[in-house]
Structure formats: C-alpha cells, structure tokens
C-alpha positions as CSV (number, residue, x, y, z in Angstrom):
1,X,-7.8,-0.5,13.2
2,X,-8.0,-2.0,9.3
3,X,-5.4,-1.3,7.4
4,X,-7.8,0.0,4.9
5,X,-7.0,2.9,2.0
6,X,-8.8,4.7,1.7
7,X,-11.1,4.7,4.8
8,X,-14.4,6.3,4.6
9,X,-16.8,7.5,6.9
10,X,-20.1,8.0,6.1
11,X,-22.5,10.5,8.2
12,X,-25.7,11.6,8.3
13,X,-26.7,14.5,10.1
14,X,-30.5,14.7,11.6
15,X,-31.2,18.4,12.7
16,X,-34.2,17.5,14.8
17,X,-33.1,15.3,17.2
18,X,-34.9,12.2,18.5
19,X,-38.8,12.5,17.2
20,X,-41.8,10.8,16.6
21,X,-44.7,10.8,14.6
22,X,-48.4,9.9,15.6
23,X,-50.5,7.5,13.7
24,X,-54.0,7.5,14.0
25,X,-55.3,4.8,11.9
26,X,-55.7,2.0,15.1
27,X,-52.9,-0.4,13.0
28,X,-50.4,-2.1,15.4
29,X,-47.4,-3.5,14.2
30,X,-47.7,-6.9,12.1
31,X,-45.2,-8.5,14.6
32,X,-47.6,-7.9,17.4
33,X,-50.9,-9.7,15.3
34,X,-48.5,-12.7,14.6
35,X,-47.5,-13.4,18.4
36,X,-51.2,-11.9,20.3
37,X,-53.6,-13.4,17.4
38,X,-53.2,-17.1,18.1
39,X,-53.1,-16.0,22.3
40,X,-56.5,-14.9,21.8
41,X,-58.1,-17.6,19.4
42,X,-57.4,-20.3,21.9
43,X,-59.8,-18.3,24.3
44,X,-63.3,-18.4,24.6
45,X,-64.6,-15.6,22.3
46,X,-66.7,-14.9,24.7
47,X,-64.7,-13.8,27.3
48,X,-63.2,-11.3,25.3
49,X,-63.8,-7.6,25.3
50,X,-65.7,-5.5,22.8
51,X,-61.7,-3.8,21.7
52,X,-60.3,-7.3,21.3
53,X,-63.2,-8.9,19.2
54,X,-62.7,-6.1,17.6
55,X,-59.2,-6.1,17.1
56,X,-59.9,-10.2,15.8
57,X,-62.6,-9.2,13.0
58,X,-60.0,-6.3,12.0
59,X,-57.3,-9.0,11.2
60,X,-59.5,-11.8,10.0
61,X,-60.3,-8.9,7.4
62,X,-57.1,-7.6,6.4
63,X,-56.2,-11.3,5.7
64,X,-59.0,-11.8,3.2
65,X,-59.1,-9.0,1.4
66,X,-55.4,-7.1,1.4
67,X,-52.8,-9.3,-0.5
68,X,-49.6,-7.4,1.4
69,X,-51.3,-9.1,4.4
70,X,-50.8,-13.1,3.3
71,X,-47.1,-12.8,5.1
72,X,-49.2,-12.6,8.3
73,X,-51.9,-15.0,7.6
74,X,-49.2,-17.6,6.8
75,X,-47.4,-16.2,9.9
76,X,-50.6,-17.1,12.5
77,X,-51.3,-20.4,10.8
78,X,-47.6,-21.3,11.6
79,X,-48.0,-20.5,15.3
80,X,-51.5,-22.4,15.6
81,X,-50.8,-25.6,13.0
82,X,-48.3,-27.8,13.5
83,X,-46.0,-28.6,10.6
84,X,-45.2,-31.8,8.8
85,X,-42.5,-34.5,9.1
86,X,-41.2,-33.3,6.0
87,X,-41.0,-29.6,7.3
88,X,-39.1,-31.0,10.3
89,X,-36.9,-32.7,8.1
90,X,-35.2,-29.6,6.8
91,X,-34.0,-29.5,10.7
92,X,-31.1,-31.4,11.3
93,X,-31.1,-33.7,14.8
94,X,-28.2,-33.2,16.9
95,X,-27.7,-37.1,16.9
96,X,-27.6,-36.6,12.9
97,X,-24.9,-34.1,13.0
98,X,-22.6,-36.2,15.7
99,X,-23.1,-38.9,13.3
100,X,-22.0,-37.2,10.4
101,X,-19.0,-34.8,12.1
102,X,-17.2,-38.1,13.6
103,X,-18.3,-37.9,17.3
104,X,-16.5,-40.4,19.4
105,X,-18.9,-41.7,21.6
106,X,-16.7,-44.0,23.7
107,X,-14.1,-41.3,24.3
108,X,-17.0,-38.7,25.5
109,X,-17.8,-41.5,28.3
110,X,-14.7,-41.8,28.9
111,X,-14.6,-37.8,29.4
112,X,-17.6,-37.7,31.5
113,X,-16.4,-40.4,33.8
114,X,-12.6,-38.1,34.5
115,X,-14.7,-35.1,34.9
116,X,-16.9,-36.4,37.6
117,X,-14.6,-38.7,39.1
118,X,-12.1,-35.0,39.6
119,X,-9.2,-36.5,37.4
120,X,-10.1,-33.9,34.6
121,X,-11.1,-30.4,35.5
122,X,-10.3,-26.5,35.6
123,X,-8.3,-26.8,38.4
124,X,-6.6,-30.1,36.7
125,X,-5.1,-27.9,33.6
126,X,-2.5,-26.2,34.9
127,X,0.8,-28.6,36.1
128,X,1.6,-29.1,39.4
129,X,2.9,-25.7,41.5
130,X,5.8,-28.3,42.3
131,X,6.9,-28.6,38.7
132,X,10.4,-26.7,37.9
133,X,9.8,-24.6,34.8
134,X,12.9,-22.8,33.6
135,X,13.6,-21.0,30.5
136,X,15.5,-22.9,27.6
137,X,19.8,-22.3,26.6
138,X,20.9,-21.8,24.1
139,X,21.8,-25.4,23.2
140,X,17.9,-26.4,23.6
141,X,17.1,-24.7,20.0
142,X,18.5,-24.5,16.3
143,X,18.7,-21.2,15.7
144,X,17.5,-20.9,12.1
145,X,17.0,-16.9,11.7
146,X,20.5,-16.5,10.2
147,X,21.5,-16.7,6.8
148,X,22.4,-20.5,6.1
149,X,25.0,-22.3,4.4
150,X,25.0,-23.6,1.0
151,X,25.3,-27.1,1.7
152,X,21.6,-26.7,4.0
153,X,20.2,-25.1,1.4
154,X,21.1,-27.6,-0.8
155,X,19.8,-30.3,1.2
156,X,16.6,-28.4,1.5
157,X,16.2,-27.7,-1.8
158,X,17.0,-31.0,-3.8
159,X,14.4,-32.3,-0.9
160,X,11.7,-29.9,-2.4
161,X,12.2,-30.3,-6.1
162,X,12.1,-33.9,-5.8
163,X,8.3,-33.5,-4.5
164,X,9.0,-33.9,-1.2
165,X,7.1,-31.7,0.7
166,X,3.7,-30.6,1.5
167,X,1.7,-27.9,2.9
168,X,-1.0,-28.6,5.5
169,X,-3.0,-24.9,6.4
170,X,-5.2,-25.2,9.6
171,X,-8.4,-22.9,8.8
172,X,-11.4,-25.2,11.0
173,X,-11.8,-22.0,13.5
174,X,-14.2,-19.6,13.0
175,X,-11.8,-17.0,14.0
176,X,-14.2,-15.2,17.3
177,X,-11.3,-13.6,18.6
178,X,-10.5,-12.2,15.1
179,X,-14.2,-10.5,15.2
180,X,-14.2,-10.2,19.0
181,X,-16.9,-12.6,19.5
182,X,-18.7,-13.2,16.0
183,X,-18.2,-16.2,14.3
184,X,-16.8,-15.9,10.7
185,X,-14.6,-18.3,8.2
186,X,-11.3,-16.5,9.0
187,X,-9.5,-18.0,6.0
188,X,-12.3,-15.8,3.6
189,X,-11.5,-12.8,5.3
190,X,-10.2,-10.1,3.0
191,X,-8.2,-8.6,5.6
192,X,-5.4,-6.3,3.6
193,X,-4.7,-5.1,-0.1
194,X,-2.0,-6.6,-1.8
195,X,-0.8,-6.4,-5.1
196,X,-3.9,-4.1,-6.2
197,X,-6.5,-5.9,-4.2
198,X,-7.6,-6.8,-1.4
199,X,-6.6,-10.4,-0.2
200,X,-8.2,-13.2,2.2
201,X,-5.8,-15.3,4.4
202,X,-6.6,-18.3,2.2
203,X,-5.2,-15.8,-1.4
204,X,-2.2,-15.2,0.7
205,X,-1.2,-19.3,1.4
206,X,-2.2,-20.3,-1.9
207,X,-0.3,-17.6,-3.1
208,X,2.7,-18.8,-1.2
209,X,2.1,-22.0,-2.4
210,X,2.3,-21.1,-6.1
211,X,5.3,-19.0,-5.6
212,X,7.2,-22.0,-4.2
213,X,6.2,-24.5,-6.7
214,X,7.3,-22.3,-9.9
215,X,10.7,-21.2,-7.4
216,X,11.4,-25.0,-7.4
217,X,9.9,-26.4,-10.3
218,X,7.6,-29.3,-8.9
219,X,4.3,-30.2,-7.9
220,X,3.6,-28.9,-3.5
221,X,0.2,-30.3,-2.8
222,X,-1.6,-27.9,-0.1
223,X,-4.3,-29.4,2.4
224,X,-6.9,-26.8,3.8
225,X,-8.3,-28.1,6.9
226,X,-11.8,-27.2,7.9
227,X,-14.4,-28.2,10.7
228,X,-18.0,-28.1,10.6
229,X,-18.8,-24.8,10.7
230,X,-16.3,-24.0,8.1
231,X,-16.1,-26.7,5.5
232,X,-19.0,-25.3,3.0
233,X,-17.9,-22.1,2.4
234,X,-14.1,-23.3,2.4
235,X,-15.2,-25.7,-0.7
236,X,-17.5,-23.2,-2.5
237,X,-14.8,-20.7,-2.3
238,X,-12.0,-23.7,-3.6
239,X,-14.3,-24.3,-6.7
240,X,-14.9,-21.0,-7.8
241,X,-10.7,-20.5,-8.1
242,X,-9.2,-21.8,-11.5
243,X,-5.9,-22.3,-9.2
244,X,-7.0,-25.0,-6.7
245,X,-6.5,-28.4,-9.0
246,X,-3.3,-29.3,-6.4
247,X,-5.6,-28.2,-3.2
248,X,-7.9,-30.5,-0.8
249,X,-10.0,-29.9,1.8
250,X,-9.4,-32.7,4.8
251,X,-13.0,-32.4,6.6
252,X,-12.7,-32.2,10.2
253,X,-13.5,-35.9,11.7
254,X,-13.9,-34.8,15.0
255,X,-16.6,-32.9,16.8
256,X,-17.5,-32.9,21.0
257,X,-20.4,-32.6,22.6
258,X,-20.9,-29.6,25.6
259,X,-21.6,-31.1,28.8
260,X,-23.8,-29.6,31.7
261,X,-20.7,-27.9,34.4
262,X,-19.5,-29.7,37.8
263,X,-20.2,-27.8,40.6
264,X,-16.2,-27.9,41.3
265,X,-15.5,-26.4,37.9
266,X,-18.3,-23.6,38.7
267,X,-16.7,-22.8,42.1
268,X,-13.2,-22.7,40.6
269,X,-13.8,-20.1,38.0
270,X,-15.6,-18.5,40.3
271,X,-13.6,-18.4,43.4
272,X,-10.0,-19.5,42.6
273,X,-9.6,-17.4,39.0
274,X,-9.4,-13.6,38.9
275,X,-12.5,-11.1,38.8
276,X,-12.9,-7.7,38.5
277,X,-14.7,-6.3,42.0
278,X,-18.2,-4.4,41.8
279,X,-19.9,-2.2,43.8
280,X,-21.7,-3.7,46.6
281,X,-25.0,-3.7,44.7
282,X,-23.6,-5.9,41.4
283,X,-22.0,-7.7,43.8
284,X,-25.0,-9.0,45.2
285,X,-26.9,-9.2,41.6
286,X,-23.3,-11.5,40.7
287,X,-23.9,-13.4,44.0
288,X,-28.0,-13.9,43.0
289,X,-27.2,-15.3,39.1
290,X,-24.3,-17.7,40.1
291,X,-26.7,-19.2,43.0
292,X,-29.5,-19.6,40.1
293,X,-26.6,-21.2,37.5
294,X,-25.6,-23.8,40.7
295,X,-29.1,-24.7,40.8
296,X,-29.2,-25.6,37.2
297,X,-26.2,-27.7,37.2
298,X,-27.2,-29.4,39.9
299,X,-30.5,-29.8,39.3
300,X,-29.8,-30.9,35.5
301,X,-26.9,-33.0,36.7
302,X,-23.3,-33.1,36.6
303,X,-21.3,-34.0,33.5
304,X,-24.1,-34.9,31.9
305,X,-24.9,-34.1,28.0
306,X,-26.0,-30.6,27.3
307,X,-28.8,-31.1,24.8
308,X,-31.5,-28.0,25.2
309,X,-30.4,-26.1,22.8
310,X,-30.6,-25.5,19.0
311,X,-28.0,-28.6,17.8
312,X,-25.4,-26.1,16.6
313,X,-25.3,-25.1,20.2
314,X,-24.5,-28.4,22.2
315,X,-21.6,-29.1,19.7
316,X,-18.2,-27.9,19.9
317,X,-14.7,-28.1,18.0
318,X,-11.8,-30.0,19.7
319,X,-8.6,-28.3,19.5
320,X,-6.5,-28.0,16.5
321,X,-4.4,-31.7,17.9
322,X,-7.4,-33.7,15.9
323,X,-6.7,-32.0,12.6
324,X,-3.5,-33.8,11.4
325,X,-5.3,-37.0,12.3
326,X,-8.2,-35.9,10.5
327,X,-6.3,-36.4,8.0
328,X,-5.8,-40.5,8.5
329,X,-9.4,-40.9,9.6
330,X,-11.3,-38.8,6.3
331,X,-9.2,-40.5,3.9
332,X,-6.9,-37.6,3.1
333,X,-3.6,-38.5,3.8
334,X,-4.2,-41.3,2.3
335,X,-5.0,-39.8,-0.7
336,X,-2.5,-37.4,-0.9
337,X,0.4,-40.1,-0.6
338,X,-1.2,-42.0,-3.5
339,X,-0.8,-39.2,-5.4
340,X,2.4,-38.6,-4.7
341,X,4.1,-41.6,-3.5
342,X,7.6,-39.7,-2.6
343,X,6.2,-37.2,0.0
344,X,8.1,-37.2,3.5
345,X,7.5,-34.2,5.2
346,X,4.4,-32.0,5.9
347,X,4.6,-27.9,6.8
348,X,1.8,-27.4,8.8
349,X,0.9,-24.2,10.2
350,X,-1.8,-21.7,11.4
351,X,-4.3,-20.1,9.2
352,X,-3.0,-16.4,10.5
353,X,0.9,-17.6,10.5
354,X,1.1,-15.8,7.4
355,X,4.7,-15.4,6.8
356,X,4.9,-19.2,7.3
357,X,7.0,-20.6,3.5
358,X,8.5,-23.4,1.9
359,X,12.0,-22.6,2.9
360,X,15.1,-24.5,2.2
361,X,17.2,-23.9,5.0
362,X,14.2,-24.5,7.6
363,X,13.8,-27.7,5.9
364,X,17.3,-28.8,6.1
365,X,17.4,-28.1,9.2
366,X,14.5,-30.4,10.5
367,X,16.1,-33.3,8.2
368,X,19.4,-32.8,9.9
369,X,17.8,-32.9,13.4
370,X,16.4,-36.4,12.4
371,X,13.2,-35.3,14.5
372,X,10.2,-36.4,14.0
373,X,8.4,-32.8,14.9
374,X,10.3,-29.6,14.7
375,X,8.3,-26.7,15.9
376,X,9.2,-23.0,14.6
377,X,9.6,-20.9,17.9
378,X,9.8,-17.1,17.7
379,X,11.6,-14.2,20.3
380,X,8.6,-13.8,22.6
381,X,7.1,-10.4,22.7
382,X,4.5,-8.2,25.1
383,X,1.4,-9.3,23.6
384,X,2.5,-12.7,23.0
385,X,0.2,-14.6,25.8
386,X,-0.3,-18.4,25.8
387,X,2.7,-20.2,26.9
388,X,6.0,-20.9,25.4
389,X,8.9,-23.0,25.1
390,X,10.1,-23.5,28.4
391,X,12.1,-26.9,30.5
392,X,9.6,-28.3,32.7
393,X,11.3,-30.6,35.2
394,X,14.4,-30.5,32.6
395,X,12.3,-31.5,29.6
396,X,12.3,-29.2,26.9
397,X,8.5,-29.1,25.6
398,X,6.0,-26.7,24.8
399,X,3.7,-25.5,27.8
400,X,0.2,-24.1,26.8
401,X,-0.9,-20.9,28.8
402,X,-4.0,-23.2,30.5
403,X,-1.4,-25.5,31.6
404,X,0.8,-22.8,33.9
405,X,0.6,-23.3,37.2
406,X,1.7,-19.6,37.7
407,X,1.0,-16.6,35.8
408,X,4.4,-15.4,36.4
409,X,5.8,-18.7,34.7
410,X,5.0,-17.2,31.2
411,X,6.9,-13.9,31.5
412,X,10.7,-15.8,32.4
413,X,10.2,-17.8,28.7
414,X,12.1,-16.5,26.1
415,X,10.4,-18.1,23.3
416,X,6.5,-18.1,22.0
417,X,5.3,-21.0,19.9
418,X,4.4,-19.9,16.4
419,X,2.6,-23.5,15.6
420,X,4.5,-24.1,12.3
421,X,5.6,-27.1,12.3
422,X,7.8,-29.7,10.2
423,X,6.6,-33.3,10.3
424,X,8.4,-36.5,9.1
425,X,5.2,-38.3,7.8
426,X,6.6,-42.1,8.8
427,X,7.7,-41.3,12.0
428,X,4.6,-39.1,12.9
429,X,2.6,-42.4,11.5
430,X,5.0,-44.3,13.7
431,X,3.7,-42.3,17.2
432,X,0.1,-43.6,16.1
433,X,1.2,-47.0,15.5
434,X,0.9,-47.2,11.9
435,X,2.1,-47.3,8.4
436,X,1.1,-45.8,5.2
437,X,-0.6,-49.2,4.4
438,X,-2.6,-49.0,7.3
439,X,-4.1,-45.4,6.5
440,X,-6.9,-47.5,4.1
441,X,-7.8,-49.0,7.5
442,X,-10.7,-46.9,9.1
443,X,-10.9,-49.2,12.5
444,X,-7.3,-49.5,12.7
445,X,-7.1,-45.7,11.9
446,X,-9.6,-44.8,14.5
447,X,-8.4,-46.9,17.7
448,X,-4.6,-46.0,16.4
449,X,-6.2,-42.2,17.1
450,X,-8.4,-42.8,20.3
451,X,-5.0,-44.7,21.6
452,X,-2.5,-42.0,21.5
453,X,-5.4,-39.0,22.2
454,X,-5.8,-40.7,25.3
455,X,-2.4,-40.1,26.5
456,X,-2.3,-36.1,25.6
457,X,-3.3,-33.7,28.1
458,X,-6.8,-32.8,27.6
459,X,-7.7,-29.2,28.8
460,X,-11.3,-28.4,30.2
461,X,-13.1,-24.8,29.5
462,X,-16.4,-23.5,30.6
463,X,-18.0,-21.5,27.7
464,X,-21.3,-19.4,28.0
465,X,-23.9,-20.2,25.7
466,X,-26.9,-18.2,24.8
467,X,-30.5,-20.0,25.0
468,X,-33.3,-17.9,23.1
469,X,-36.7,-19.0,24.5
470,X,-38.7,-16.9,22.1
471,X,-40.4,-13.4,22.6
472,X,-37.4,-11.5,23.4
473,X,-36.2,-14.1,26.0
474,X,-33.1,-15.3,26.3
475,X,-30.5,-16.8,29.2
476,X,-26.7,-17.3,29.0
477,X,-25.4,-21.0,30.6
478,X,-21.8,-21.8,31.0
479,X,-21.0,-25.2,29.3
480,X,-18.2,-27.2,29.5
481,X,-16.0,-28.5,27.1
482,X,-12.9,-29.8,26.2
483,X,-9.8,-29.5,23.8
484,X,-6.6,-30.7,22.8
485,X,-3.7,-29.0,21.5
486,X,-0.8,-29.7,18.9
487,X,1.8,-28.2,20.8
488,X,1.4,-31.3,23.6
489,X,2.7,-33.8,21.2
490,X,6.1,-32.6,22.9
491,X,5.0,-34.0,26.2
492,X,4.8,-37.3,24.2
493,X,7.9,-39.4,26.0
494,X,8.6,-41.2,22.4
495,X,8.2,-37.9,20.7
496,X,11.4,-37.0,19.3
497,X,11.3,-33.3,18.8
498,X,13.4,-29.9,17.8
499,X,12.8,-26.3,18.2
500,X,14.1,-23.8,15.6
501,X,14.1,-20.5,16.6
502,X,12.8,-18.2,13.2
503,X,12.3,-14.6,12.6
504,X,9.2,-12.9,14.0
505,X,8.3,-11.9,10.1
506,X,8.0,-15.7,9.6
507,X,6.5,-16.8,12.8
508,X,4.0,-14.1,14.1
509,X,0.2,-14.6,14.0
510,X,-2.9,-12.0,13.2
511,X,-4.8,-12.8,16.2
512,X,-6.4,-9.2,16.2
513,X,-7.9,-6.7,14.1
514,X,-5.8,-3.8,16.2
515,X,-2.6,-5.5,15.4
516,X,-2.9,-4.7,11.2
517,X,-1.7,-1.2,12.0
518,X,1.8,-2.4,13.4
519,X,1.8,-5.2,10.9
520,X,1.6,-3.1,7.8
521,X,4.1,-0.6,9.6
522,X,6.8,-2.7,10.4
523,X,7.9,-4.7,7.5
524,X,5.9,-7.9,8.1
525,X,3.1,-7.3,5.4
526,X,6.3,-6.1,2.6
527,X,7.8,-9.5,4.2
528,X,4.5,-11.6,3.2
529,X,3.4,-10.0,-0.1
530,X,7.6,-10.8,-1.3
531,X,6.6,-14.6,-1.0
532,X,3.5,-14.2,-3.0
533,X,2.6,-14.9,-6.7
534,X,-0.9,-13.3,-7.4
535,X,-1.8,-15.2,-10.5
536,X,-4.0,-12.5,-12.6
537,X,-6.3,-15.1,-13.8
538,X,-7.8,-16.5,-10.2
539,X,-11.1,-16.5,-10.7
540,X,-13.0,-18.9,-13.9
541,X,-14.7,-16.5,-16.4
C-alpha cells in the first residue's frame, strides 16, 4: 500500500524445495553450549555420563585453543559470573527513568485510589446512556472552507507578519498504528516522494514552516514535541539539518506508570465489550488463559504498580493533553516568548495532519471569535472512527470515541475532529491560572498543571504487554493505564471555545499505511507538496 515508484520485488527461486544437509562432525550449535554448559558445571561431575563429560572436555578445548571460539567462552562466563556495579550501571532503574521523564507521583496515587475505589474505570469512559447527544447546526461552527474576504485576510495576515504566530507539531507517539504494532518515530518516516525525493512527516512541516515564513516575511518559530521514546532521534535528526536554528524540541514532562488490572476492568472487557466467537474448543483454551490472568491480578493485587518487567515496559505515555503543558513545565514556552516577546497565538496540530498551514483567513477567524481554543473540524467520512463534534446535553464539545456511550452515537455526527487547533497563549495560560511571569515558576507551573488535569476526563485502557522470561519463554499481561486527551479541554465549563469547519485536504490525518494510495490519488498529496518549500541545501556538508 506505499505509494512508492518504482516498486520492486525481489525473488529468489529454490528448485529443490525444503532440504537439509547432514553434518557429521558431533558440533552442536554455539547457542546450545552457551545455555547447557553452565547447567552442567553446577553438577557433580560425577554424576554425569561418559557423552556429557565428553561433550564438557570438547568445549573446555575449543575455548583454549580456537580463537573464533572466545565469543562463547565470554558467553558461559556471563551466565556463571555475576557482573559488576559498574556493568549494572549501564541499566537504567525504572525509579531513574520516572525521575527523569516527570512522573507525578501524587497524581498516580491519586489514580490508584479512583481506580480501586470504581470512580475511574473501563466501564467509567463512556458518558452516561442518559446523556442527549445530538449532531451540531449550522450556527454551532464557522465555516471556514470558502474563499474569505479581504478584510479576514487582512486581519490574518498583518497578525502573522508582525510575528505573531507559532507552530506547535505533536510528534511524542511512536506511531504503532502507522506500523500496525511496531514502534517507530513517525515524524522520521520517509513516507512519500516529493519534489524529487522522498520526504519524512517532520520535511513536510518544516517545509510548511519555511514556506510561510518567506510568504510573510517574518520570523514563525516551530516547537517539535517529543516523549521519551522519541526525543533522541527527534534531536539527532534536528542537528544534522542546516534549517532548524528557529526549531525546539519541548521534551515530554510527563510519563505514567502501568498498573496491575482490577478484576472489574478484566471482566468488563471481557464480558461487556464485543468478541469475536470461537469454536467450542478455543473457547475453552479463551476460558482457561483469562482464569490464569484473574489469578495474577488478584493474586499480585489490584491497582497496584506494575514493576516485573524490563523498565521500558512498566512505563507509558499519557495522552497528547500533557504536551502543550509540557511546554510550561520544561521551560519551553517560556523560552519561546522570551524570544519573541509579541507571540499570541499557537497552531498546534498532529504530526500526520499534514495539510495543516499558516493560513490567514483561519487565523482571522479564531481572532474574530475571541476564543480561547478554536478547533479545525472536517466533513466526517467512512473511515473516520473516534468521535466527533457533537451537543451533549446542549453543549457543543468534542466527544472522544472511548467516551460514547453508544456505538451508534458516532455515525449521526457530522463532523470529525482533525486536532488542529488555534490557541490564544494568555487566555490558555489563564485556564491554568497563570501568566507569562509565572512560566519561570516550576512549583507554581506544576500544581497550576496537576490543578486543571484533575478536572479533565481521564480515560482508562488495558494494554497487553509481553514478558520474555528467557529461553524462548515468554507471556503476554494486560496492563492498565491511563490517558488524557486535548480534545476534552471543550468539556472545560470556563473554556471558551469555536469550531471551524475546514476542507478535508487541510484537516485529514495519515493514520494508515493503506490510506497513501487514496491520498496520492485524490489531490491531498498535490494539496501538501503546494505548501512546501524544499530548501536544496537541507542537510550540513
């Protein structure tokens, strides 16, 4: 499904089928001495047969006297000696990397106390089935896909050239449902040619970026945010470009910790949420593996902190809600309004919201609104799953796909949420109870934070991790953890938000390989590559 030219297949044809050749030379396999050799040294020698005293004195020689055999000499000593605190060292402590990824350590308690109490759960995501959800008129939304008038792009405009705006490009995920389950930096994907070559998502917003600034003659500063898993090779990438001096990287400050399940969440997903039906045989093997899992969370104990595991594996990321105030705790938006004193608004949007610009009209139009978030809304379509814009109980908001409290809700919404949004820096500081004096402040900062996330809707998920016990061995646990989500800042009572309705070339995502095909057909990638400016020289001699 890549949108590759050309593509190119490469076989190789084996006329014999599946064979094999037999070695007679009484060698096994090197892997094989390195996991049986230290089994057998621990024994009384004694004990063991003619063949494997045997089978010792053959590797004891090959170890001494063949040089291609050191790898497994070092290999046994490893698996009989322990190694040193300096070796262990090079291993970083899961209590080390909460430390230094901003786990909040009162708020987790605080989680673990709403799960087990029942106020926070599966079940507890969607809204009440007694909540009213009714699609939006037409006097709900700004209706921004036609061409505008001169006086709003004016408005827009002088607001850009006086070094008004900013870009803010979410890229902490490590796009799994891009691969289909394997983790990657989704922003250093090359993903589709352009211009003569073939260009990541993060070519394509910088791109943008430059186009707008030499359009409007001025300075637009772009923030990349990244999370743990992506930060490195975000930076590595930055430094090697010659066209990166007006670009930062705000560091995701916030990281979770998985949690052992609650027997109710375990029951739910189980019981409540659909499932394919087996045969009566897998059925019973199902049956058999959710009885063990049960066990495990009860016998571990509810809620409590899921630490056997590699590190990497008991942390989690929190939703894409904590990366704007990422941005107040790790100094960056601080920094970026000391560098430019005279920025008001931010145009943050989603790493695969690729037709996502610096446009005039848009701008003007959140400025006229006098808002203090205006979210970019797009015509929903088939594949477009996840919620929508939508009046629940008569309040116009955004309602995320965990939070519908029927499937059939989704379908009767006539818009899908694109993420980009406009923000009005000193009334989004106002929300958190603060000013842009106060952003130097890293207690103030960090309660202002834990204050207002406490009064978003936080959405629990059960997540299977993999636990390799060595030899081949290996089990799959489902973990719990938790998120939240940008869009909710329209459930925020004080919130004053507006909802422009764009095109879908500005407001569609890349979600999927498969959808590159359509994407390429249709316009949209035409669409992108016309807001681009592909400097020649990207890359530092």
């Amino acid at each position: 499904p890549f949108a590759m030219d050309p593509v190119v297949y490469d076989f190789a044809i084996n006329d014999h089928g599946t064979i094999a050749t037999l070695h007679d030379d009484g060698r096994m396999p090197r892997g094989y001495h390195s996991l049986v050799i230290p089994d057998l040294l621990r024994r009384n020698i004694n004990t063991l047969s003619p063949m494997l005293r045997r089978e010792l004195e053959r590797v004891g020689d090959a170890c001494r006297t063949e040089t291609t055999e050191s790898d497994l000499a070092l290999q046994i000593l490893d698996r009989i000696l322990p190694g040193s605190a300096t070796d262990r060292k090079t291993h970083q402590r899961l209590d080390d990397l909460l430390k230094q990824n901003g786990f909040d350590a009162t708020s987790h308690e605080k989680l673990r106390e709403d799960l087990q109490s029942g106020r926070l759960g599966l079940s507890q995501n969607r809204l009440s089935a007694t909540v009213r959800i009714e699609d939006v008129t037409a006097d709900d939304v700004i209706d921004a896909r036609h061409a505008a008038d001169a006086d709003i792009v004016a408005l827009g405009t002088q607001s850009i050239e006086q070094g008004e705006v900013a870009v803010v490009t979410l890229a902490a995920g490590v796009g799994s449902r891009w691969t289909q389950g394997a983790g990657v930096v989704k922003a250093l994907n090359p993903f589709c040619r352009m211009q003569g070559k073939f260009r990541t998502f993060l070519d394509v917003h910088l791109a943008k970026t430059r186009r707008s600034s030499q359009k409007f003659q001025c300075r637009i500063p772009h923030v990349i945010t990244s999370g743990y898993l992506t930060d490195e090779p975000i930076r590595h990438e930055l430094n090697s470009r010659s066209d990166s001096e007006h670009v930062l990287v705000s560091r995701g400050a916030a990281v979770g910790l998985r949690m052992v399940p609650t027997m109710r969440d375990l029951h739910f997903a189980w019981e409540e949420m659909s499932h394919q039906l087996l045969d009566e045989q897998q059925e019973k093997m199902r049956s058999s593996v959710r009885a063990a899992l049960t066990n495990w969370a009860r016998s571990c104990g509810e809620a409590s902190d899921y630490t056997d595991n590699l590190p990497m594996q008991c942390l989690h990321p929190v939703g894409h809600w904590y990366e704007i105030p990422g941005m107040m705790l790790n100094g960056t938006l601080s920094q970026l309004l000391h560098q430019q004193p005279q920025l008001k608004y931010l145009m943050l949007h989603n790493i695969d919201t690729l037709g996502a610009s610096v446009e005039p009209a848009i701008l003007a139009h959140h400025i006229r609104s006098q808002a203090d978030l205006s979210f970019e809304v797009i015509s929903r379509r088939l594949e477009d799953r996840g919620g929508g814009l939508a009046r629940v109980d008569g309040r116009v908001r955004l309602v995320e796909g965990l939070a519908m409290p029927r499937e059939e809700d989704e379908f009767q919404l006539s818009y899908y949420n694109s993420l980009t949004t406009w923000i009005t820096i000193d009334r989004l500081l106002q929300l958190f109870g603060l000013t842009r004096d106060d952003l130097t402040k890293t207690e103030r900062v960090a309660e202002a934070v834990r204050s207002l996330g406490s009064r978003m809707p936080t959405y629990i998920t059960l997540k299977d991790v993999k636990k390799r016990w060595g030899r081949g061995q290996e089990d799959v646990f489902p973990v719990s953890q938790f998120e939240k989500l940008w869009g909710d800042m329209t459930t925020l009572p004080d919130a004053r938000c507006s909802f422009l309705v764009v095109s879908t070339l500005r407001g569609q995502q890349l979600k999927d390989p498969a959808q590159l095909d359509g994407w390429m057909r249709d316009g949209s990638a035409a669409f992108v590559e016309s807001l681009c400016h592909f400097d020649s020289q990207e890359l530092r001699p």
